[in-house]
ZADO-1210 file (C-alpha; in nm, 4 decimals, padded with zeros to 6 digits):
<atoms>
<atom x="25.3636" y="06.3240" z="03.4730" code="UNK" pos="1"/>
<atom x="25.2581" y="06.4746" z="03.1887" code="UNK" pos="2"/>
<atom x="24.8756" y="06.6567" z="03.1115" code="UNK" pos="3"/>
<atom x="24.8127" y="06.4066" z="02.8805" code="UNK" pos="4"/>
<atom x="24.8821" y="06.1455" z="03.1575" code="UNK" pos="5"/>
<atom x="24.6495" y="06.3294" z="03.4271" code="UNK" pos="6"/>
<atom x="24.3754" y="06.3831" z="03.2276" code="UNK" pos="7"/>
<atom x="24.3703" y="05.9943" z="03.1508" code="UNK" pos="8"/>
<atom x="24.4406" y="05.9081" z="03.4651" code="UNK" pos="9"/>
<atom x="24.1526" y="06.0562" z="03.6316" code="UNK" pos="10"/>
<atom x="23.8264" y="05.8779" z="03.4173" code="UNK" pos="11"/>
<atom x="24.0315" y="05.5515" z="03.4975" code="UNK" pos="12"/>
<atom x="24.0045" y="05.6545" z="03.8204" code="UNK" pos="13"/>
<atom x="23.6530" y="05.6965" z="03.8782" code="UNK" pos="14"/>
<atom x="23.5869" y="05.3608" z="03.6846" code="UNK" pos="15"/>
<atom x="23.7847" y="05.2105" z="03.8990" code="UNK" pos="16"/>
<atom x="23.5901" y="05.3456" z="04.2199" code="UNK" pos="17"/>
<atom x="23.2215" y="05.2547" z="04.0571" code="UNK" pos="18"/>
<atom x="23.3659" y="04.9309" z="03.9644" code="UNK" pos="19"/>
<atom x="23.1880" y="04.7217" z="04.1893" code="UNK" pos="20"/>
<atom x="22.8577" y="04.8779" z="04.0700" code="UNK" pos="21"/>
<atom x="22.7316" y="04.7836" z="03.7022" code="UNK" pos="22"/>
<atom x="22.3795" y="04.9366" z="03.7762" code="UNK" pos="23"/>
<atom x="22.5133" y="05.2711" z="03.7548" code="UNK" pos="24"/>
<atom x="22.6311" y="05.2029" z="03.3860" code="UNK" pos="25"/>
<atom x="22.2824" y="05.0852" z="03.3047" code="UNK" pos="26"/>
<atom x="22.0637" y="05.3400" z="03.4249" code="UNK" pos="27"/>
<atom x="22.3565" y="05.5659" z="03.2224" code="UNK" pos="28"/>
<atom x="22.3017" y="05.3889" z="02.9266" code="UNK" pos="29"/>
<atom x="21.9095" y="05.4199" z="02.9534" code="UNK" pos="30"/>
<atom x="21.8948" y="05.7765" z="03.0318" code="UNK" pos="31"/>
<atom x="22.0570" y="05.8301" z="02.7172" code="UNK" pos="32"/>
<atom x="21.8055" y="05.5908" z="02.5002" code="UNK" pos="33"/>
<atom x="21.5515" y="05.8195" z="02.6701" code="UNK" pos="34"/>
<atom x="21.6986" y="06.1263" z="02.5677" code="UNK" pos="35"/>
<atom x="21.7376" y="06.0000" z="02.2126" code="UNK" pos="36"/>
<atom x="21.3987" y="05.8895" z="02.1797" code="UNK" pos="37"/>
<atom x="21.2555" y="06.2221" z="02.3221" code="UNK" pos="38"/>
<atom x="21.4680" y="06.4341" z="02.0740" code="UNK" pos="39"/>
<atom x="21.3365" y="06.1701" z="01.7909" code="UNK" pos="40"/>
<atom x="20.9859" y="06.2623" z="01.8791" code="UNK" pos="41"/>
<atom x="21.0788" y="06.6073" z="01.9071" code="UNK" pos="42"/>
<atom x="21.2440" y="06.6223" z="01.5675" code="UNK" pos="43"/>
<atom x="20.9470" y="06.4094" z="01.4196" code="UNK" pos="44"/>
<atom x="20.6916" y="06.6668" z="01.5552" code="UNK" pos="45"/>
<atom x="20.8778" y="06.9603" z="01.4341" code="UNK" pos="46"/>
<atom x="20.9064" y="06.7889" z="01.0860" code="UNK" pos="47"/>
<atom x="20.5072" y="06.7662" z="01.0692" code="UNK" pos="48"/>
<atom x="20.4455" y="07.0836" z="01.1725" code="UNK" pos="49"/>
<atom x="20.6946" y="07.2664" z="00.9378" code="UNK" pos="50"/>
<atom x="20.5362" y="07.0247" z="00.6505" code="UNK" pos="51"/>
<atom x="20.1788" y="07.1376" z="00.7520" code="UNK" pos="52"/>
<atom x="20.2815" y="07.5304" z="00.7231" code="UNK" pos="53"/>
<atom x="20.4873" y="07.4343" z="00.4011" code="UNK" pos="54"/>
<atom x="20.1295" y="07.2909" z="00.2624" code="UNK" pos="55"/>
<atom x="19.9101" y="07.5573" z="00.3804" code="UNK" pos="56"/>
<atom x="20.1183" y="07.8505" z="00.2409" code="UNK" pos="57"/>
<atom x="20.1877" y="07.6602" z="-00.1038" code="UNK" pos="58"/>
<atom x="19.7567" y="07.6943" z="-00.1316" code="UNK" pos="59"/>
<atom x="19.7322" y="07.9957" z="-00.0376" code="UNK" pos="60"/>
<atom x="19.9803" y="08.0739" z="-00.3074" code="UNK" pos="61"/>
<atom x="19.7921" y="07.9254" z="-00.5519" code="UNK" pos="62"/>
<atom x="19.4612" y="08.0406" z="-00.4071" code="UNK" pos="63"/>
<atom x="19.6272" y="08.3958" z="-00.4514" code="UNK" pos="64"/>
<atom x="19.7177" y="08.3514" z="-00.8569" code="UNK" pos="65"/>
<atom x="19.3468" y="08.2348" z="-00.9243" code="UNK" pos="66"/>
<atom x="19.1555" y="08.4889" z="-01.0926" code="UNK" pos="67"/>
<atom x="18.8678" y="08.6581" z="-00.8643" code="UNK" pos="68"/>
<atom x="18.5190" y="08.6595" z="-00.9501" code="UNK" pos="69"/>
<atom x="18.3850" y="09.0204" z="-01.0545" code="UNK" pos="70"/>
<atom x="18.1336" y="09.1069" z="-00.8589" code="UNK" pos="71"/>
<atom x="17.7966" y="09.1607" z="-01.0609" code="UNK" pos="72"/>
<atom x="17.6424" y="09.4929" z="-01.0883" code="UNK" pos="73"/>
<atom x="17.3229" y="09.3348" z="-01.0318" code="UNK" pos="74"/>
<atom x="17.1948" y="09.0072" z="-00.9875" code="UNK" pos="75"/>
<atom x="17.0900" y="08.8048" z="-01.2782" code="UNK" pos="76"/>
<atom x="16.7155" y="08.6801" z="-01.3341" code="UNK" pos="77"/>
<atom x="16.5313" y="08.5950" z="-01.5968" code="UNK" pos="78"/>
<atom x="16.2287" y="08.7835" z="-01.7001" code="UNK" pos="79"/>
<atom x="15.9878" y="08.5912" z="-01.5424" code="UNK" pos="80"/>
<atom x="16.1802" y="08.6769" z="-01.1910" code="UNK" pos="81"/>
<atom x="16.0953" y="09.0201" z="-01.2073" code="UNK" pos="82"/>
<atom x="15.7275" y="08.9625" z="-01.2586" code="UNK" pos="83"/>
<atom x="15.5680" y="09.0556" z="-00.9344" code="UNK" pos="84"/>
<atom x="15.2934" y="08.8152" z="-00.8331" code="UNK" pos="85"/>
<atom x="15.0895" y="09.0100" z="-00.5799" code="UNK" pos="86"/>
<atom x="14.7138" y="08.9595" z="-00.5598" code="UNK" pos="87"/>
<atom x="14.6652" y="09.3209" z="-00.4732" code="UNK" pos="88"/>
<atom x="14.7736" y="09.4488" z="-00.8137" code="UNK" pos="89"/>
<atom x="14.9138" y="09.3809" z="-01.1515" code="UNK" pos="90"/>
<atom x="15.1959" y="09.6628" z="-01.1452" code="UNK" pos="91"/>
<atom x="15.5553" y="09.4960" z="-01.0348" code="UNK" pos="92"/>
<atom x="15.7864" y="09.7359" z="-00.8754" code="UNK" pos="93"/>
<atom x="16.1074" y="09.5697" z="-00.7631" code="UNK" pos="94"/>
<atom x="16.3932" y="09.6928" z="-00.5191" code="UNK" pos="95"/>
<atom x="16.6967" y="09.6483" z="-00.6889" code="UNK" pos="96"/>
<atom x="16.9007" y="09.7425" z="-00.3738" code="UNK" pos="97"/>
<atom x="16.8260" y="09.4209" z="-00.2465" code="UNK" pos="98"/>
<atom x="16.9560" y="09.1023" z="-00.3827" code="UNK" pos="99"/>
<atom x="16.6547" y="08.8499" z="-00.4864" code="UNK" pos="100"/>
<atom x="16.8322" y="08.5179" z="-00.5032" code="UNK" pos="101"/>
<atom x="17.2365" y="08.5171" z="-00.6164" code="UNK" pos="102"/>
<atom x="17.2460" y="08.1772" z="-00.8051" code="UNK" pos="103"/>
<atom x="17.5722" y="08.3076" z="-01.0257" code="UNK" pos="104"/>
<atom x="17.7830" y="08.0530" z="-00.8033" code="UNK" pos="105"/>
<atom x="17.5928" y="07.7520" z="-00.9746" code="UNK" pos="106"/>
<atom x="17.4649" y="07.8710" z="-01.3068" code="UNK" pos="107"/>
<atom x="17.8564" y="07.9992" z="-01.4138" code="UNK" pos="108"/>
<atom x="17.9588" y="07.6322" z="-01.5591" code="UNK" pos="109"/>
<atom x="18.2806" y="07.7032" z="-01.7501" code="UNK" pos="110"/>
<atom x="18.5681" y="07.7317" z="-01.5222" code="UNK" pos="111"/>
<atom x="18.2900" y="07.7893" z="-01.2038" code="UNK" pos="112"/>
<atom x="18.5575" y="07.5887" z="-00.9642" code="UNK" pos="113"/>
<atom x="18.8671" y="07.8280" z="-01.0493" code="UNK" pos="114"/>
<atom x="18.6590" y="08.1371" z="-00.9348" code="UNK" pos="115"/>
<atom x="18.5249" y="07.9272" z="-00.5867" code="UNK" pos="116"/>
<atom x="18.7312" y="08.1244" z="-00.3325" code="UNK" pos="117"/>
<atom x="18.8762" y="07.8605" z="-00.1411" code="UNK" pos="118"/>
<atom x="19.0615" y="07.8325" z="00.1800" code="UNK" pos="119"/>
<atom x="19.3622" y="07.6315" z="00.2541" code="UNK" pos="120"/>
<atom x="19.3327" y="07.3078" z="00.3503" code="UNK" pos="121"/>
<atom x="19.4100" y="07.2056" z="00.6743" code="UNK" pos="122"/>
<atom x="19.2184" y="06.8694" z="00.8272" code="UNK" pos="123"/>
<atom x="19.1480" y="07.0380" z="01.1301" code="UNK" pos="124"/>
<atom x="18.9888" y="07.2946" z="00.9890" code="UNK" pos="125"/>
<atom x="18.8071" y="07.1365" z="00.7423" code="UNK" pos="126"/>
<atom x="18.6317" y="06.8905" z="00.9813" code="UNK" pos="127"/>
<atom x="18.5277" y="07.1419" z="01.2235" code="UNK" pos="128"/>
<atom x="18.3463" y="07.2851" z="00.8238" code="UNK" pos="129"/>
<atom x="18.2275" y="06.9577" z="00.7972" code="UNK" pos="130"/>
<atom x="18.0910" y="06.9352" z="01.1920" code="UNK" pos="131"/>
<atom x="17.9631" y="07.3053" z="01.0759" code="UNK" pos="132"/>
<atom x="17.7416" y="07.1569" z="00.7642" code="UNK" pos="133"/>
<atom x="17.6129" y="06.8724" z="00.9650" code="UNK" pos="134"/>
<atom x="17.4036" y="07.1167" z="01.2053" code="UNK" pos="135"/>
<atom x="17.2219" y="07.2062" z="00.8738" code="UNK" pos="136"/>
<atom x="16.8180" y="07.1518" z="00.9202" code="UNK" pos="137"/>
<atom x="16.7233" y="06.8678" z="00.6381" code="UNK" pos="138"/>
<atom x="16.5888" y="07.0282" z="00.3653" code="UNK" pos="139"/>
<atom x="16.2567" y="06.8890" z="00.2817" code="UNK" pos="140"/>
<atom x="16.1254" y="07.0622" z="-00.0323" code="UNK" pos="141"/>
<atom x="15.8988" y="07.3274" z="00.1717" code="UNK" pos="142"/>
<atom x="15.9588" y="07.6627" z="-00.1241" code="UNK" pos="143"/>
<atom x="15.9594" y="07.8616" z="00.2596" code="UNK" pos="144"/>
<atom x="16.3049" y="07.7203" z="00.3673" code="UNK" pos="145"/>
<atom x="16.4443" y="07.7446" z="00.0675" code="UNK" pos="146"/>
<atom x="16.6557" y="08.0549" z="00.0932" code="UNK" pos="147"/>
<atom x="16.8210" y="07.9995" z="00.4141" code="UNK" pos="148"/>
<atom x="16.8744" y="07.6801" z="00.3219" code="UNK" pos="149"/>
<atom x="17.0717" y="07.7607" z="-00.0028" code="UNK" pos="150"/>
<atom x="17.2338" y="08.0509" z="00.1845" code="UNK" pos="151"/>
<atom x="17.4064" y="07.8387" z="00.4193" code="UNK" pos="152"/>
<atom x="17.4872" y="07.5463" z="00.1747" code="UNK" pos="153"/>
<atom x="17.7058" y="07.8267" z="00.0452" code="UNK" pos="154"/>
<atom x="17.8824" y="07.9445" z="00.3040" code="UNK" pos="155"/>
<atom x="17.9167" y="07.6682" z="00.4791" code="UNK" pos="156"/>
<atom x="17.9532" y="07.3799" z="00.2457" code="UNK" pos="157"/>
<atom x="17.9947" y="07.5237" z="-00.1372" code="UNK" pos="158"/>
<atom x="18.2835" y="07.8178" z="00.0114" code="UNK" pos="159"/>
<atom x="18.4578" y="07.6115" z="00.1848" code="UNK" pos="160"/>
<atom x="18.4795" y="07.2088" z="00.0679" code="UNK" pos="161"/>
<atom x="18.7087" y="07.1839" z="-00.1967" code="UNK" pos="162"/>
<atom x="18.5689" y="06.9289" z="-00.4304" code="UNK" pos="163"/>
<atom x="18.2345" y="06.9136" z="-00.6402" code="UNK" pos="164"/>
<atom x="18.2335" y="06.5358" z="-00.5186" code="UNK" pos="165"/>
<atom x="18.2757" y="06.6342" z="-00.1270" code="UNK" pos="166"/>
<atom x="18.0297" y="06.9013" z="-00.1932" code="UNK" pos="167"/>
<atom x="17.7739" y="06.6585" z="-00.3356" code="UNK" pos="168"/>
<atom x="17.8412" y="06.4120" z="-00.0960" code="UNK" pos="169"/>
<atom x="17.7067" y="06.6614" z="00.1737" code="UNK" pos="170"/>
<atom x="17.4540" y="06.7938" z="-00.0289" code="UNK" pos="171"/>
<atom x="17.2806" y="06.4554" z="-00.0376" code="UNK" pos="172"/>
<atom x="17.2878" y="06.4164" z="00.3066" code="UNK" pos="173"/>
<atom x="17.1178" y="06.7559" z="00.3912" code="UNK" pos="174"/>
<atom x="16.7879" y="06.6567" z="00.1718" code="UNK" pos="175"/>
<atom x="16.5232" y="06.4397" z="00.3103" code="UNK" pos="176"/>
<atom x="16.5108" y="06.1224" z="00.2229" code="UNK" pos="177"/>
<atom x="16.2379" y="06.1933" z="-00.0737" code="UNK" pos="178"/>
<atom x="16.4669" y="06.4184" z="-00.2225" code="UNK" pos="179"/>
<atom x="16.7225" y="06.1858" z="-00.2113" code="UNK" pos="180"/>
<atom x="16.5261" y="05.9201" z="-00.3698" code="UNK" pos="181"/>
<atom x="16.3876" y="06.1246" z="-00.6752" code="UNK" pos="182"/>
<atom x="16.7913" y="06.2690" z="-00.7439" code="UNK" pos="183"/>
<atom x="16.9670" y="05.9537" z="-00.7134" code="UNK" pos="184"/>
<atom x="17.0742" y="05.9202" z="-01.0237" code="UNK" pos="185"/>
<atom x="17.2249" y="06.2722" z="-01.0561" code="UNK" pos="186"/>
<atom x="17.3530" y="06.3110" z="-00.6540" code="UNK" pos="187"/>
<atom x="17.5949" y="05.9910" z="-00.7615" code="UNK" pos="188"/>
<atom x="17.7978" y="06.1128" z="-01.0557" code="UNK" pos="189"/>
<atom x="17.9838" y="06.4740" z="-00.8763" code="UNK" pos="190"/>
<atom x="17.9955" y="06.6182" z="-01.2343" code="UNK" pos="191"/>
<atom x="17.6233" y="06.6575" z="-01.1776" code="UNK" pos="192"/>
<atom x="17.6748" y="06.9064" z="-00.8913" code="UNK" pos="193"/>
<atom x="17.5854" y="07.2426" z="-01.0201" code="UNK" pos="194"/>
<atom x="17.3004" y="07.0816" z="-01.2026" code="UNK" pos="195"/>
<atom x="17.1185" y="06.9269" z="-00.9202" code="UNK" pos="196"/>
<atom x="17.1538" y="07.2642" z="-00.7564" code="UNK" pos="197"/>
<atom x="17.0295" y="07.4479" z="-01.0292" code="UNK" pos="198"/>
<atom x="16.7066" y="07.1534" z="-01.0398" code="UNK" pos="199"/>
<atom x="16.6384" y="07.2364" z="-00.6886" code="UNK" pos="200"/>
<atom x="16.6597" y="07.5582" z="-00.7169" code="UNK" pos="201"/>
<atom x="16.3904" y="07.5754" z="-01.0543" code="UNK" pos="202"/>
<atom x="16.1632" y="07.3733" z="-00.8440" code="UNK" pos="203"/>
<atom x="16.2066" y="07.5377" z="-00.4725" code="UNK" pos="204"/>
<atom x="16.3389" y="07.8824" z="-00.5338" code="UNK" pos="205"/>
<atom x="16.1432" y="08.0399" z="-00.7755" code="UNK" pos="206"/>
<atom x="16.0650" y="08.4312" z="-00.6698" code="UNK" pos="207"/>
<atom x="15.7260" y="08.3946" z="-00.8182" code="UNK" pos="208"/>
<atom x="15.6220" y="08.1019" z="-00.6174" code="UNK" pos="209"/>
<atom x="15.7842" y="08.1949" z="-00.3084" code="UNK" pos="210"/>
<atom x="15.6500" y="08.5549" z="-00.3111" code="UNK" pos="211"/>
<atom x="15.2865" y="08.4097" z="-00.3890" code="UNK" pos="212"/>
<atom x="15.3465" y="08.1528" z="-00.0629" code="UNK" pos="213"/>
<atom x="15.4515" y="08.4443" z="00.1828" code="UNK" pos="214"/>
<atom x="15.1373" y="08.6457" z="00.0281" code="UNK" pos="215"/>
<atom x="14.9097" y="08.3759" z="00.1217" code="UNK" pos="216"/>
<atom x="15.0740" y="08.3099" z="00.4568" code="UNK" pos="217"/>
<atom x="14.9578" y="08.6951" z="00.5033" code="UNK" pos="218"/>
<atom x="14.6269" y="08.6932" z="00.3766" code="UNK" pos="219"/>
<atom x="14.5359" y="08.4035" z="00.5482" code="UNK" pos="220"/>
<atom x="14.6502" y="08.4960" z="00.8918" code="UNK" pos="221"/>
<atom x="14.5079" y="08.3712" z="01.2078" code="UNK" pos="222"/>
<atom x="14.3913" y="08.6702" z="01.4606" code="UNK" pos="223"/>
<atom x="14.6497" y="08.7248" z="01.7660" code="UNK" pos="224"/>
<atom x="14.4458" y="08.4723" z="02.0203" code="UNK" pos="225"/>
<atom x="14.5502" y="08.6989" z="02.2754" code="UNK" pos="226"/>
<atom x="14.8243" y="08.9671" z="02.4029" code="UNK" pos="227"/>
<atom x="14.9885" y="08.6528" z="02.6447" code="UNK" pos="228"/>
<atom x="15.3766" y="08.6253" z="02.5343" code="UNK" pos="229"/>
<atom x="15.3528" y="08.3076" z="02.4040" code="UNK" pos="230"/>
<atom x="15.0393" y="08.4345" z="02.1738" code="UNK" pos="231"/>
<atom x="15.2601" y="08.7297" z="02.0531" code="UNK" pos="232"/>
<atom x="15.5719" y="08.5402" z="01.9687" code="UNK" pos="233"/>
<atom x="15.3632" y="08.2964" z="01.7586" code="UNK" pos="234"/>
<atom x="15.1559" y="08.5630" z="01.5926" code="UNK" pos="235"/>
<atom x="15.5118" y="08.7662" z="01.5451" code="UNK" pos="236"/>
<atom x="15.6935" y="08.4831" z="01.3768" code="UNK" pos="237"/>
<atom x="15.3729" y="08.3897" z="01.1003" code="UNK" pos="238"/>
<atom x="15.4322" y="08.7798" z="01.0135" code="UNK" pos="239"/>
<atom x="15.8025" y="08.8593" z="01.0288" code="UNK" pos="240"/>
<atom x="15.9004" y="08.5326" z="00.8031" code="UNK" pos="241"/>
<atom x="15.6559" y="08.6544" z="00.5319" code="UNK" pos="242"/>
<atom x="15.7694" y="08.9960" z="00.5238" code="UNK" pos="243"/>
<atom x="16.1486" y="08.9361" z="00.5218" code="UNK" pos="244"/>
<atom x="16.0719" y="08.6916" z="00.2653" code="UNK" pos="245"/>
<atom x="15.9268" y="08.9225" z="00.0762" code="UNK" pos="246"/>
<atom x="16.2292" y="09.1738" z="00.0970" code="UNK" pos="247"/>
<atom x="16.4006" y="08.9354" z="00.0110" code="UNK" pos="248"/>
<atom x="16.2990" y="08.8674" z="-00.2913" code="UNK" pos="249"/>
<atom x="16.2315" y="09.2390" z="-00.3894" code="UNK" pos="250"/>
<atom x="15.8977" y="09.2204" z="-00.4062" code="UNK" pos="251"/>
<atom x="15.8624" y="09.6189" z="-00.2280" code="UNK" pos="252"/>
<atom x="15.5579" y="09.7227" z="-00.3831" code="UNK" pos="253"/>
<atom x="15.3747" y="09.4194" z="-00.1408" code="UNK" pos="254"/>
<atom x="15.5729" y="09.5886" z="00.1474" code="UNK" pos="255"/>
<atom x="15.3965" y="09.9635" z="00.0610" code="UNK" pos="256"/>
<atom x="15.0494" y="09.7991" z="00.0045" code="UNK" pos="257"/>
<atom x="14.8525" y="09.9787" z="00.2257" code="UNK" pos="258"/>
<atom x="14.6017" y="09.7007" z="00.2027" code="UNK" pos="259"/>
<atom x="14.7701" y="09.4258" z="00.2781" code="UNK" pos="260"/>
<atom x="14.8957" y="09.6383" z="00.5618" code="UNK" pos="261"/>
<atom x="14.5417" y="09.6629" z="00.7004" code="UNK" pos="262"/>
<atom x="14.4677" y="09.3432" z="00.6088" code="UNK" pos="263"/>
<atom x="14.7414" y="09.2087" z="00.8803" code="UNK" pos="264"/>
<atom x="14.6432" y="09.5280" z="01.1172" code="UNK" pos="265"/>
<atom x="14.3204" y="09.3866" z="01.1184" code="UNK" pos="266"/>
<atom x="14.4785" y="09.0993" z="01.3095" code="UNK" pos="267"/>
<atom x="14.5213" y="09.2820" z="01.6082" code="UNK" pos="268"/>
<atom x="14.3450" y="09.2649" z="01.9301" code="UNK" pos="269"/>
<atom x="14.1303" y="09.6031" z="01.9525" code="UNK" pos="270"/>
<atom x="14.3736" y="09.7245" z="02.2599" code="UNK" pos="271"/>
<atom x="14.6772" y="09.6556" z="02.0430" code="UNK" pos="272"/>
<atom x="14.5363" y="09.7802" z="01.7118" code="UNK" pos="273"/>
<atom x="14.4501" y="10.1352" z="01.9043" code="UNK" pos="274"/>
<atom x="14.8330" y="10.1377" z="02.0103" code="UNK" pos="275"/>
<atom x="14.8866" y="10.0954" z="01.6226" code="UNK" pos="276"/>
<atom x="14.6916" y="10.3549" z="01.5223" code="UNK" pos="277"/>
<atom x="14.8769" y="10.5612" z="01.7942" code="UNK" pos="278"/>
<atom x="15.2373" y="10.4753" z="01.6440" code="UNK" pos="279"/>
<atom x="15.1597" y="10.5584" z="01.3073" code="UNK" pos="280"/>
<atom x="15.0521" y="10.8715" z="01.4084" code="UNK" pos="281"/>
<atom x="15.3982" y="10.9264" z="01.5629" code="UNK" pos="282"/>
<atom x="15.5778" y="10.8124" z="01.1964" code="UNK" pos="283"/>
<atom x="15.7090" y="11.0984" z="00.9504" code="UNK" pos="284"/>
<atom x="15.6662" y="10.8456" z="00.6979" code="UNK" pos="285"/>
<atom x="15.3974" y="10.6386" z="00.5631" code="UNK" pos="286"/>
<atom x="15.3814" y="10.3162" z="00.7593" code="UNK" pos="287"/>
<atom x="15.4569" y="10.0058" z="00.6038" code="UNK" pos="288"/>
<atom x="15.4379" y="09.6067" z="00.6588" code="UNK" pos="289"/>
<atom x="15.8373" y="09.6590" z="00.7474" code="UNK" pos="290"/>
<atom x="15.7251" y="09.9170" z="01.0395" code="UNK" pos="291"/>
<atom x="15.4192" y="09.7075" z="01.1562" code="UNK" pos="292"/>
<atom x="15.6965" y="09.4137" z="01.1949" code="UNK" pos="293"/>
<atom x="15.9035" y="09.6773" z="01.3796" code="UNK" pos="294"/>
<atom x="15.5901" y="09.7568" z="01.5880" code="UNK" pos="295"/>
<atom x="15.5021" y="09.4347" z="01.6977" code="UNK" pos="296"/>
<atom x="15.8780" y="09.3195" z="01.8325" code="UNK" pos="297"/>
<atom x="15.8556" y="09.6063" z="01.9986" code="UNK" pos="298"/>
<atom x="15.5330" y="09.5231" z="02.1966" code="UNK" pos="299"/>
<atom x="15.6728" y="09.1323" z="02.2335" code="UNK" pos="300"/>
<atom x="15.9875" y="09.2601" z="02.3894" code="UNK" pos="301"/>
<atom x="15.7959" y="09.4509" z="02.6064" code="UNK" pos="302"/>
<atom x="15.5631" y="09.1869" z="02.6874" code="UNK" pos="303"/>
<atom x="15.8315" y="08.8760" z="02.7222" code="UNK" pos="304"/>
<atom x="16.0270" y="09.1336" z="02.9437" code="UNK" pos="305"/>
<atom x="15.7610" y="09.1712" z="03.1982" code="UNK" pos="306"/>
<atom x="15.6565" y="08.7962" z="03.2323" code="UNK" pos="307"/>
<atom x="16.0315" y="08.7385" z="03.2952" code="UNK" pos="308"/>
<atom x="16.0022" y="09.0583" z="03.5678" code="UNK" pos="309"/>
<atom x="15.6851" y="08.8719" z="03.7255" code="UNK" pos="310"/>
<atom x="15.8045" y="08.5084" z="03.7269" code="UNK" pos="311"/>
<atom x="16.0835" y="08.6431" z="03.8831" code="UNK" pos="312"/>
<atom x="15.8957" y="08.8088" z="04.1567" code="UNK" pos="313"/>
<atom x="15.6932" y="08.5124" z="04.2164" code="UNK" pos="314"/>
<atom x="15.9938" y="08.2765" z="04.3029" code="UNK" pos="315"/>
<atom x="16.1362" y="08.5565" z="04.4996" code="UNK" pos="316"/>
<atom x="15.7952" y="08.5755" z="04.7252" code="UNK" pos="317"/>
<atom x="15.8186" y="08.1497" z="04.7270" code="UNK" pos="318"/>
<atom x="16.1678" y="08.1919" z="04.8937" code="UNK" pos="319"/>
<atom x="16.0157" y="08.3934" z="05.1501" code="UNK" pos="320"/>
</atoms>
């Protein structure tokens, strides 16, 4: 018999022995429509993902021919900006090492979406942006809250949504409701974009008004109620906020006043204005509203750090 013959002969044979079972051809035949399927999804999942990385590195191509933005050599206000608006006195001395207010990303109008840095799209990514935004506090037309509020509309809405009409979509959902009511008209059409930002920030970001706001939060400061932790936080908050406010916006002649430093001094319970007077004695430099604030977090540290020590000791005795 030939090979030919033998190698024939033997698949007959088995056939011929399974025979008298047909389940064993079935459960054949459906192992291999499971197989298929599986290498279907396989191939169909492989397919997507390939796509995805073929869509994400075409952007970021074209992310990579648009033109950057130069970065300014200083930030650009009007002349009224630089007006300082401190009671104390008429002289206006501005830092120019710290940036007042950048509003370049919403003033520049011609071609202002080409120089947007954006990043690549991916949905995943952009709704954990989106998730991001949403944990934005409302924005309820107190001049205080403006700059952090415009500071993380940028990074976390302007830098990285794509589209003027996404970006005022989410924009009118982070104002309150007032807001809302009295841009309606403009927060529909998303060509009006950069102009309702540049509304909001003529009415709620102006330097002037914000410096004079922080000034009278300062000058009309409550005395610390007492040296308890809870006392001290408040009375460390109503201080710090005004001051790096006030930085902020450049306004460093108000940080040197030596008045307005005594003024908020003056706050002080007598045992805690002696340790002041102690401190400063200690500086090599003049003190300053900065150092008070410096000062003061260190004495609430302090002070938080031994009620914790104490509670502590307390529930420790209770166990006992």
């Amino acid at each position: 018999m030939s090979s030919t013959s033998r190698t024939h002969s033997r698949p007959r044979g088995r056939l011929s022995q399974g025979g008298s079972h047909p389940d064993a051809v079935t459960d054949i035949s459906q192992s291999a429509e499971r197989d298929d399927s599986r290498a279907d999804v396989a191939n169909l999942a492989n397919a997507v993902a390939s796509l995805t990385q073929q869509v994400a590195d075409l952007q970021a191509v074209v992310v990579a021919l648009k033109p950057h933005p130069e970065t300014p050599a200083s930030v650009k206000t009007t002349p009224e900006d630089v007006d300082r608006t401190s009671e104390l006195d008429d002289a206006p001395q501005l830092n120019h090492d710290h940036v007042v207010q950048d509003v370049s990303w919403f003033e520049e109008v011609a071609d202002s979406t080409s120089k947007t840095k954006a990043t690549p799209f991916v949905p995943n990514l952009w709704m954990q942006q989106i998730a991001s935004a949403s944990q934005m506090d409302i924005f309820d037309g107190d001049t205080r809250k403006w700059p952090t509020f415009i500071a993380n509309f940028r990074a976390l809405v302007h830098e990285t949504i794509r589209s003027d009409a996404q970006r005022m979509a989410v924009l009118g959902q982070l104002v309150s409701l007032r807001l809302r009511s009295g841009f309606s008209g403009l927060l529909a059409d998303p060509a009006m974009y950069r102009e309702v930002l540049r509304r909001l920030h003529k009415l709620y970001g102006d330097p002037k008004a914000l410096a004079k706001m922080n000034l009278h939060d300062l000058m009309s400061l409550p005395p610390l109620r007492s040296e308890q932790s809870s006392d001290l936080e408040a009375f460390f908050c109503k201080v710090s906020g005004p001051v790096s406010t006030m930085k902020l916006c450049g306004l460093v002649h108000d940080l040197h006043s030596s008045a307005l430093l005594e003024h908020t001094v003056s706050k002080f319970t007598q045992r805690l204005h002696e340790r002041w007077l102690c401190y400063g004695r200690g500086l090599s430099c003049a003190p300053t509203l900065e150092i008070f604030v410096e000062c003061l977090q260190t004495v609430l540290s302090e002070k938080m750090l031994m009620t914790g020590t104490m509670v502590n000791s307390r529930a420790a005795t209770a166990v006992k």
